[in-house]
C-alpha positions as CSV (number, residue, x, y, z in Angstrom):
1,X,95.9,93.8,-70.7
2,X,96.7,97.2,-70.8
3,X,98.9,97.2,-67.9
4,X,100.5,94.3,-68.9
5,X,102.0,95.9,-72.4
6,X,103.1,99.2,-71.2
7,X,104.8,97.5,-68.4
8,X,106.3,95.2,-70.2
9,X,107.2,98.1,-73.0
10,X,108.4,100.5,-70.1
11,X,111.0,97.7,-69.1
12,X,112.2,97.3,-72.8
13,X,113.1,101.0,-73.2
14,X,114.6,101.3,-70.1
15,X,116.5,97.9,-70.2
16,X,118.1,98.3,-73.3
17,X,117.4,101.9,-75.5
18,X,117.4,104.6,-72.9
19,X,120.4,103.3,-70.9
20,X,122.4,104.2,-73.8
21,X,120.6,107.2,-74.9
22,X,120.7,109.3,-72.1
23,X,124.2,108.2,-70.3
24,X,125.9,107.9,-74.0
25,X,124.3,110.8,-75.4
26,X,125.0,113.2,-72.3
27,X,128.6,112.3,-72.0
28,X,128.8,113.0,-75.9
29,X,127.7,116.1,-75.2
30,X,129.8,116.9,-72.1
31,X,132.7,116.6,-74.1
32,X,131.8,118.4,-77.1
33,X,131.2,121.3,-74.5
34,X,134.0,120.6,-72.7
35,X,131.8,119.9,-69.3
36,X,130.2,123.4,-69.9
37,X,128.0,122.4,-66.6
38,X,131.3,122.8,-64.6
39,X,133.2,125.3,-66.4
40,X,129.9,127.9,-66.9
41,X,127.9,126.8,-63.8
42,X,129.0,130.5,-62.2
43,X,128.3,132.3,-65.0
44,X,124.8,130.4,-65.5
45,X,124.0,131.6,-62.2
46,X,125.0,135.3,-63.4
47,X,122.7,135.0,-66.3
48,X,119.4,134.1,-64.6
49,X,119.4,137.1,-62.9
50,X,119.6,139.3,-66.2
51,X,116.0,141.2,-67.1
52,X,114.2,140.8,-70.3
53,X,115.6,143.1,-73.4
54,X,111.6,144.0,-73.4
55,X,109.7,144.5,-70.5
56,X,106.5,143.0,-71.2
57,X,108.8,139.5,-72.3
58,X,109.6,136.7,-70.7
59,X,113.0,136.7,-69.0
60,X,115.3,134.5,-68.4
61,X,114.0,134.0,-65.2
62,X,110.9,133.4,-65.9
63,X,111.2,131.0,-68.5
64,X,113.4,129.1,-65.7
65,X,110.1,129.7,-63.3
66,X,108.1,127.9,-65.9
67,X,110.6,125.0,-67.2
68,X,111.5,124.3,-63.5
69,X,107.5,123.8,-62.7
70,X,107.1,121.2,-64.8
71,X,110.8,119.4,-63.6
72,X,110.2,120.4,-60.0
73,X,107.1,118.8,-59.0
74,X,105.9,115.7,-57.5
75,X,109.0,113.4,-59.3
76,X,111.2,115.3,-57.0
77,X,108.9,114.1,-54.0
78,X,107.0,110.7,-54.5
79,X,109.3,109.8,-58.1
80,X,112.1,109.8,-55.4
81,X,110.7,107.9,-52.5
82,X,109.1,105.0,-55.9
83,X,112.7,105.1,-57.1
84,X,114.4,104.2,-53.3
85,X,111.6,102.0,-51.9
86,X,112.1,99.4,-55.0
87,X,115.4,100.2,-56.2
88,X,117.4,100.9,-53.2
89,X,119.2,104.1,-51.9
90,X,121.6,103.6,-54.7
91,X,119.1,104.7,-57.4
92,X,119.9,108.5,-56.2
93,X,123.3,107.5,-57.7
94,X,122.0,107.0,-60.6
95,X,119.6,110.2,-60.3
96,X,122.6,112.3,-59.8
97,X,124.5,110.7,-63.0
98,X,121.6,111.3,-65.2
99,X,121.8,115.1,-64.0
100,X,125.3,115.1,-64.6
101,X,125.0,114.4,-67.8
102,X,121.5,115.3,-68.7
103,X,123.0,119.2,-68.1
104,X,125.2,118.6,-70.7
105,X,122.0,117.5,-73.6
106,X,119.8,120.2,-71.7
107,X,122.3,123.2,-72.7
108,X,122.1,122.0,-76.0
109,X,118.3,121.9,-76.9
110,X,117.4,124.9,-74.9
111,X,120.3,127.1,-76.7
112,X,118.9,125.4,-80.4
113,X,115.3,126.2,-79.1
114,X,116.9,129.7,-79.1
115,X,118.6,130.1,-82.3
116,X,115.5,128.5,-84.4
117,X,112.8,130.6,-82.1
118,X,109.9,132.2,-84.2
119,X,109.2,135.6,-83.9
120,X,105.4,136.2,-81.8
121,X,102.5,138.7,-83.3
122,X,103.3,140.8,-80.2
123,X,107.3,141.3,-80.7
124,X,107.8,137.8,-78.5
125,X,108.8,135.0,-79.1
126,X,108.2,131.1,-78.8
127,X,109.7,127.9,-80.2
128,X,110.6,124.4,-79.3
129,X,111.7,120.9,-81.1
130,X,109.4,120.9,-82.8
131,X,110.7,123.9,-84.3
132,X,114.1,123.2,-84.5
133,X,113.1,119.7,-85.9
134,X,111.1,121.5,-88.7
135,X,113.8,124.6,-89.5
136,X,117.0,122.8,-88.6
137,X,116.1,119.0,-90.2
138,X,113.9,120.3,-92.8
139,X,111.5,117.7,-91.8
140,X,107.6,119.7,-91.0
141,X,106.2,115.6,-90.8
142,X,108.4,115.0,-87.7
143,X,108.0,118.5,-86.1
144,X,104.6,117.4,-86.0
145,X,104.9,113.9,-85.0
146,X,106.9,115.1,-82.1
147,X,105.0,117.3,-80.7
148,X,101.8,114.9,-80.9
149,X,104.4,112.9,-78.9
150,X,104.7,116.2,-76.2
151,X,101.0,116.7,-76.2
152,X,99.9,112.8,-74.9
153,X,103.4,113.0,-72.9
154,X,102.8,116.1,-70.6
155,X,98.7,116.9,-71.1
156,X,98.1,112.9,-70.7
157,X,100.3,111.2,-69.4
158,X,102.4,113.6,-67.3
159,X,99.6,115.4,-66.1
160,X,97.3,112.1,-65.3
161,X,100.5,110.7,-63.4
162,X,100.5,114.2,-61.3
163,X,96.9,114.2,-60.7
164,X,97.3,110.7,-59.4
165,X,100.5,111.4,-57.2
166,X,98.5,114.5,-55.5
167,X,95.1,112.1,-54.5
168,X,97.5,109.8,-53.9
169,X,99.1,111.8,-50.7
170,X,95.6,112.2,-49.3
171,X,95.4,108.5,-49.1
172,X,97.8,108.8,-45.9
173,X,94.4,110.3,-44.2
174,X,91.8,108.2,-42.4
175,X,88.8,109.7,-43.8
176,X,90.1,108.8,-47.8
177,X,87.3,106.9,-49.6
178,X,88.8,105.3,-52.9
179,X,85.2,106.0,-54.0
180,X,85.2,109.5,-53.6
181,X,87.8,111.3,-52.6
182,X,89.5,111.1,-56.0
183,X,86.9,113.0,-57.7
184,X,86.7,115.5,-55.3
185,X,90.9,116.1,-55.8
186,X,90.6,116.0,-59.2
187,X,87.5,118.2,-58.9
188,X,89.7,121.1,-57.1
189,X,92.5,120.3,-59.2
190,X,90.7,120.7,-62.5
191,X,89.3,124.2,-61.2
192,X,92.3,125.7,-60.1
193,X,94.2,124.4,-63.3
194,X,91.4,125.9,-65.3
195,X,91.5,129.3,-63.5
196,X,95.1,129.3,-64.6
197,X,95.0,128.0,-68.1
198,X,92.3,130.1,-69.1
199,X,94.2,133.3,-67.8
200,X,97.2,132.7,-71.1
201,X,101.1,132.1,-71.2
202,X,101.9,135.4,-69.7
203,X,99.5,134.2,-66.5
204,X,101.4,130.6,-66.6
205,X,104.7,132.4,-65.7
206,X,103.1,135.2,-63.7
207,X,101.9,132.5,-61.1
208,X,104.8,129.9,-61.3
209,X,107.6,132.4,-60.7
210,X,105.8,133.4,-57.4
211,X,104.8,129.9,-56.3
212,X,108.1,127.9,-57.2
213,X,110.9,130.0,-55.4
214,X,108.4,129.4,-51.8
215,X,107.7,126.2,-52.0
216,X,111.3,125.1,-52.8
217,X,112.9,127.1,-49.8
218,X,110.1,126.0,-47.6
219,X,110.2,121.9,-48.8
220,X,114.3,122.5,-48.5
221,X,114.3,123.4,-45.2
222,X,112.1,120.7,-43.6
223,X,114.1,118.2,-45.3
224,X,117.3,119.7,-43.8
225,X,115.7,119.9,-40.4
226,X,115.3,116.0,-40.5
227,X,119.2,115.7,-41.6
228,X,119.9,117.5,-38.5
229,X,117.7,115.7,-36.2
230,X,119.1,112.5,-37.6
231,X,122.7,113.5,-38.7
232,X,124.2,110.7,-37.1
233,X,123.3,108.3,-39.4
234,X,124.0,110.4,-42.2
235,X,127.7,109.4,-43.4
236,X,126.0,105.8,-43.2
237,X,122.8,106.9,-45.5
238,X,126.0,108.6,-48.1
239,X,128.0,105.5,-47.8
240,X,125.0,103.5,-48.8
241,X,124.2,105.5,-51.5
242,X,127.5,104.8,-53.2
243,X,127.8,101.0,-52.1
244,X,124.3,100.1,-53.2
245,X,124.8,101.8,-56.9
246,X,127.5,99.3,-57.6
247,X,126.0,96.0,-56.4
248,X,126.2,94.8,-59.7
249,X,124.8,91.4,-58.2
250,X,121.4,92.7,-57.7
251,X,121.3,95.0,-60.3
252,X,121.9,92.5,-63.1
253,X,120.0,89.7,-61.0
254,X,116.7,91.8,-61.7
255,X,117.4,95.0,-63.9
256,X,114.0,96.1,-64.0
257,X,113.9,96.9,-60.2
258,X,117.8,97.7,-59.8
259,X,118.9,101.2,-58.6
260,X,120.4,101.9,-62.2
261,X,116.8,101.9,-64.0
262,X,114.7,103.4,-61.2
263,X,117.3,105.9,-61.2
264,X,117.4,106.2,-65.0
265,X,113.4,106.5,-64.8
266,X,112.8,108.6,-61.8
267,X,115.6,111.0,-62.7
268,X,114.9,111.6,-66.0
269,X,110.8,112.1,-65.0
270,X,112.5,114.8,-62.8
271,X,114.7,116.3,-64.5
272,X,113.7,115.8,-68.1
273,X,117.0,116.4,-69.2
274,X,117.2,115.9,-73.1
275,X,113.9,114.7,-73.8
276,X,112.7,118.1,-75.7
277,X,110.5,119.9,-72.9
278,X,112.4,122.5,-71.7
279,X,112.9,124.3,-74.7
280,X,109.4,124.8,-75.6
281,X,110.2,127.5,-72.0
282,X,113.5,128.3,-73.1
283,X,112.5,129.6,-76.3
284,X,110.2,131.9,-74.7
285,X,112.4,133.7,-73.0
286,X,114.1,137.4,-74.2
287,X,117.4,137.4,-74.0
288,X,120.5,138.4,-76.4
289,X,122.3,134.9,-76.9
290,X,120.6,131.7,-77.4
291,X,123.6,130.3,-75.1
292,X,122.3,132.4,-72.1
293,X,119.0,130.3,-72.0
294,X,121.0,127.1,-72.6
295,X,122.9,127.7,-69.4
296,X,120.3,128.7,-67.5
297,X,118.3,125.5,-68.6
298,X,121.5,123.5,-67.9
299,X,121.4,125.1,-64.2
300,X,117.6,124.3,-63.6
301,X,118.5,120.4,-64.1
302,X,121.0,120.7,-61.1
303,X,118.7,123.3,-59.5
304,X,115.9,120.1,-59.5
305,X,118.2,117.0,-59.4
306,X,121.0,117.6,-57.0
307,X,119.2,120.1,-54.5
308,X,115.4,119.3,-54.4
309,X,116.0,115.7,-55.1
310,X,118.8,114.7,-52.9
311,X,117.4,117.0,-50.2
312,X,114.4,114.8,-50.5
313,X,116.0,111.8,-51.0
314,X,118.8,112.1,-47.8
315,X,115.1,113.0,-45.6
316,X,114.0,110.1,-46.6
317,X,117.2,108.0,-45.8
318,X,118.1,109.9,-42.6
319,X,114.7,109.8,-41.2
320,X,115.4,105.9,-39.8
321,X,112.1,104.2,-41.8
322,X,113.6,101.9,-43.7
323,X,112.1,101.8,-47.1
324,X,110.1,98.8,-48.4
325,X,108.0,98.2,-51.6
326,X,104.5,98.8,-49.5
327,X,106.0,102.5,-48.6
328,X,106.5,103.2,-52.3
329,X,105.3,106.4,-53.2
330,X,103.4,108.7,-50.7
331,X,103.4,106.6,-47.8
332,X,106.9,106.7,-47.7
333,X,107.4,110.6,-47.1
334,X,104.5,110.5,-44.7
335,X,106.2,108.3,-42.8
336,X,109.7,110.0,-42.8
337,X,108.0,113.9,-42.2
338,X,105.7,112.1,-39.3
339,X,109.0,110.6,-37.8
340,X,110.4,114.2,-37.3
341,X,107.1,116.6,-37.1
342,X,104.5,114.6,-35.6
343,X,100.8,114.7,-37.6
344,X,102.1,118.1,-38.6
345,X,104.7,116.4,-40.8
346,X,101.4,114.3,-42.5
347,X,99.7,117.6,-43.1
348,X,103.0,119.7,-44.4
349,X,103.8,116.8,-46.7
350,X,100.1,116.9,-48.7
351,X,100.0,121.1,-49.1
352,X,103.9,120.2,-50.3
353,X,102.6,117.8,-52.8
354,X,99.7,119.9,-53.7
355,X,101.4,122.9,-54.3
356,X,104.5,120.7,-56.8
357,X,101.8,119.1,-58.6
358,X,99.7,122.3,-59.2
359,X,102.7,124.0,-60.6
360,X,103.9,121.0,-62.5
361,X,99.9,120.8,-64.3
362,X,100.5,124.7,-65.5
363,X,104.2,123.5,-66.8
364,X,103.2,120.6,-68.2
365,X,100.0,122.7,-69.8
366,X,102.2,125.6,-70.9
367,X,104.7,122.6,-73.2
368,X,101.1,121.2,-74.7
369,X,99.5,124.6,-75.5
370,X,102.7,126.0,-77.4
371,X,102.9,122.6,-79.7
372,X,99.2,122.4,-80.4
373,X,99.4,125.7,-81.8
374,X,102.8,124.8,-83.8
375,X,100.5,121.6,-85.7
376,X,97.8,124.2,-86.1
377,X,99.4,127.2,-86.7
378,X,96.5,130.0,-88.9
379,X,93.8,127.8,-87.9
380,X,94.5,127.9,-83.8
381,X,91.4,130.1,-82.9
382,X,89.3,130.8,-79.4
383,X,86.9,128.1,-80.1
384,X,89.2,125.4,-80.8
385,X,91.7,126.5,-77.9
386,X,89.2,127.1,-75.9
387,X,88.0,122.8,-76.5
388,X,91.6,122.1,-76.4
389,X,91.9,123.6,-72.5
390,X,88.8,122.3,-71.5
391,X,90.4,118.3,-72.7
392,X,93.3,119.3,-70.4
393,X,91.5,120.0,-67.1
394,X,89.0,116.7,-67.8
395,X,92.0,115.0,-68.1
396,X,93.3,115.6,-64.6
397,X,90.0,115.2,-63.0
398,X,90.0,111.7,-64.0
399,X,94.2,111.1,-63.6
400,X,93.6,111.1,-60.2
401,X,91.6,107.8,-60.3
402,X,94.3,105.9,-62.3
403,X,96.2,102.9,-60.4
404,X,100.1,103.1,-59.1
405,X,102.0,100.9,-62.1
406,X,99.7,102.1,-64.8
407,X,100.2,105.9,-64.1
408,X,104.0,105.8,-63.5
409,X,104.3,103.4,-66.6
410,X,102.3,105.5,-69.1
411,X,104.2,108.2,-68.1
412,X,107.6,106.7,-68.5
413,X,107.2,105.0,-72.1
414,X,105.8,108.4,-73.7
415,X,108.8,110.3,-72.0
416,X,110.7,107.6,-73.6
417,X,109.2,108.0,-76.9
418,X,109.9,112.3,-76.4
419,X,113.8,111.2,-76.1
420,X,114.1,108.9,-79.1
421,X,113.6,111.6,-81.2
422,X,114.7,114.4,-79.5
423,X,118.4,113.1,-78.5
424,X,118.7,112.2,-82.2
425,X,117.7,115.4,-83.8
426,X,119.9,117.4,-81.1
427,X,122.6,115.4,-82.0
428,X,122.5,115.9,-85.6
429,X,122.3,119.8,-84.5
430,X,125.0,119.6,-82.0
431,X,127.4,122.0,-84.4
432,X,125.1,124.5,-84.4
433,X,124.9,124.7,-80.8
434,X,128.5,124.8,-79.9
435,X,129.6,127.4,-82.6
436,X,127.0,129.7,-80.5
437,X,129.3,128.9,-77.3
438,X,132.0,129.4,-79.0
439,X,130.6,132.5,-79.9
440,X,129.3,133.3,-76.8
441,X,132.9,132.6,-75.0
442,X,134.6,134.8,-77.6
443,X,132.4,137.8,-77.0
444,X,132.9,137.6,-72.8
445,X,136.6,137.4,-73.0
446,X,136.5,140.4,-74.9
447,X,134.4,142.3,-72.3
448,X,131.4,142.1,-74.1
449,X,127.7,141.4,-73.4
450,X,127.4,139.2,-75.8
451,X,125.0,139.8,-78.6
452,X,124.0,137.0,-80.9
453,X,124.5,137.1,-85.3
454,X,122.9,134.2,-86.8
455,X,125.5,134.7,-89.8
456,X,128.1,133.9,-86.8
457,X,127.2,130.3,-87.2
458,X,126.1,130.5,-91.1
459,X,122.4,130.9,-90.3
460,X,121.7,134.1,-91.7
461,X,118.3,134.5,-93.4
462,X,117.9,131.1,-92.4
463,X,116.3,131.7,-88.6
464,X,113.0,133.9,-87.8
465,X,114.6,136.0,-85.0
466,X,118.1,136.7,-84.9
467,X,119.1,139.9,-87.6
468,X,122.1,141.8,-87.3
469,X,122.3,143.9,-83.8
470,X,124.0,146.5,-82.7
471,X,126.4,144.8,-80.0
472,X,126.5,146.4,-76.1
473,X,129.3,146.8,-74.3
474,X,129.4,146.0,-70.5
């Protein structure tokens, strides 16, 4: 019964609210920064590589290290091969317009999770929509709402769905049991987690800006190898990519398999452009201008959805397996990694998997920790933390039992539910946001590093962080 109603929901949202959402909503905001993910991509790329102001804060970097744990993970990897195997190679299309456009709604709620961050105990700092929702809405009952939302999104949901896609790569072996092999996944999975969790924030970004950067070169390059073994066939795999997108025959003879939804889903579980996660990272981060986090959030959706992505999804398409609905999921990158490496290909593709999903579990942890203390606030103590962290690791070591549909469904209906009411509220905020580009633009064109005033935008005394600096020249 369950699996009936939040299939049935999942189709709903993606039929006919998130369609318009997500492709209206980022090229609404692509205009009213006038395609800042084209026209600041270079200087985004110039800002991740800036240190913290304080050397014991999160930089820029790091908070990208975090934020790109949770997108990168195994969305990139099995959400890709789902997406193709039932919707068709045009769904990367459709992947790739999401990104486009997602940048554009990313850049705003990672610079607002900036300008409405709250000052730490320690000097630091942290913040999210919830925050924003709370400061910049005036409405507390909705700050909390959403971040209940976050919390069953990325510690259920999310996390469940990850736990899942990791057992489910071990299947491809001959000595899985369905009886037993689950529980011993989730088993490892729920240690390792808990040896992270248990270590803090500062640990979270400490591991994840060592373990990211490695696996993504390392994933990157085997999918390139298979473009060159198979480069040939390549222009055909682009050309279908395009053609298929635009059979609006097929699409609109079955929407809820057609290449625009699958690549409406699976791209936004990838790149969760605009759905109010990345800024619980971005917020986190020390830096002098709200706008430099919001470009280097912008930059992580490309960094997921048009490299790691599209590398995996050209493998895929280049690897001459044709992709069917029984190859949906694992079984198809097996199958495509085997094609080129041999068993070794079998093997590389489950520590692959293994090391995205880890890293996505301590992103998707790190987004549920910082909103359970925003609804608690004073009365967040060891003991309670302490219960709320073990709930987290019990709840992978049983995602990894949970059926194919179910997971991905659960999963796409919460992330749904994150969207409704972040899109809106970041809409409502937008002015805020692009008076700090403007800002932000105005200061670099006079040679400055720029340094950010809340009264610039008419927020003074009305945010918890940003006073009246001296500014630095370059």
């Amino acid at each position: 019964m369950y699996a009936n109603f939040i299939g049935s929901l999942s189709g709903f949202l993606y039929t006919y609210i998130l369609p318009l959402l997500l492709i209206g909503g980022g090229l609404y905001f692509s205009f009213k920064t006038n395609f800042a993910q084209i026209r600041l991509l270079k200087e985004s790329i110039k800002v991740v590589s800036e240190p913290a102001e304080d050397k014991e804060a999160m930089s820029s970097f790091q908070a990208l290290m975090v934020s790109t744990a949770s997108r990168v993970g195994t969305g990139n990897i099995v959400g890709v091969s789902t997406a193709i195997c039932i919707g068709g190679a045009g769904s990367v299309f459709w992947m790739w317009v999401v990104a486009f456009l997602g940048s554009a709604s990313a850049f705003i709620e990672s610079t607002l999770a900036q300008i409405y961050k709250k000052r730490d105990k320690e000097g630091g700092s942290y913040g999210g929509p919830a925050h924003y929702i709370e400061d910049g809405l005036k409405s507390k009952p909705l700050g909390i709402f959403f971040a209940v939302v976050l919390i069953l999104t990325y510690m259920f949901g999310f996390n469940m769905l990850a736990g899942y896609n990791i057992n489910s790569s071990y299947a491809t072996y001959s000595f899985y049991n369905p009886e037993v092999t689950p529980m011993i996944v989730g088993g490892v999975l729920a240690v390792l987690t808990a040896f992270s969790i248990f270590g803090g924030g500062k640990k979270l970004s400490e591991i994840t800006s060592l373990l990211v950067p490695i696996m993504s070169v390392i994933y990157i390059a085997a999918a390139i190898i298979i473009m060159f073994k198979n480069i040939a066939i390549l222009p055909s795999v682009i050309g279908d990519i395009f053609s298929q997108a635009f059979d609006f025959k097929a699409i609109f003879g079955g929407f809820a398999g057609s290449a625009i939804m699958l690549g409406l889903k699976r791209g936004l579980y990838s790149n969760e452009a605009g759905i109010g996660s990345a800024p619980n990272a971005a917020a986190a981060a020390d830096v002098s201008h709200p706008v430099k986090q919001g470009l280097v959030q912008m930059m992580a959706v490309y960094l997921d959805t048009w490299v790691i992505c599209t590398a995996t999804a050209l493998m895929l398409l280049s690897s001459g397996i044709a992709p069917t609905a029984e190859l949906a999921g694992a079984p198809y990158n097996v199958a495509a990694l085997t094609s080129a490496f041999g068993s070794f290909g079998q093997h590389f593709f489950v520590i692959a998997l293994s090391l995205f999903g880890f890293t996505t579990l301590i992103g998707n942890y790190y987004y549920s920790e910082s909103n359970f203390k925003y609804i608690f606030g004073d009365k967040v103590n060891k003991s309670n933390l302490t219960i709320f962290r073990a709930v987290a690791v019990i709840v992978i070591f049983f995602g990894t039992g949970m059926e194919f549909g179910v997971a991905w469904d659960t999963a796409d209906v919460l992330m749904a539910a994150m969207a409704l009411i972040n899109i809106p509220t970041i809409f409502i905020l937008k002015d805020q946001a692009i008076d700090c580009l403007n800002d932000y633009i105005s200061q670099r064109k006079n040679g400055k590093n720029p340094v950010f005033k809340a009264s610039t935008i008419g927020l003074a005394g009305k945010v918890d962080f940003w006073g009246e600096t001296k500014e630095k020249n370059l």
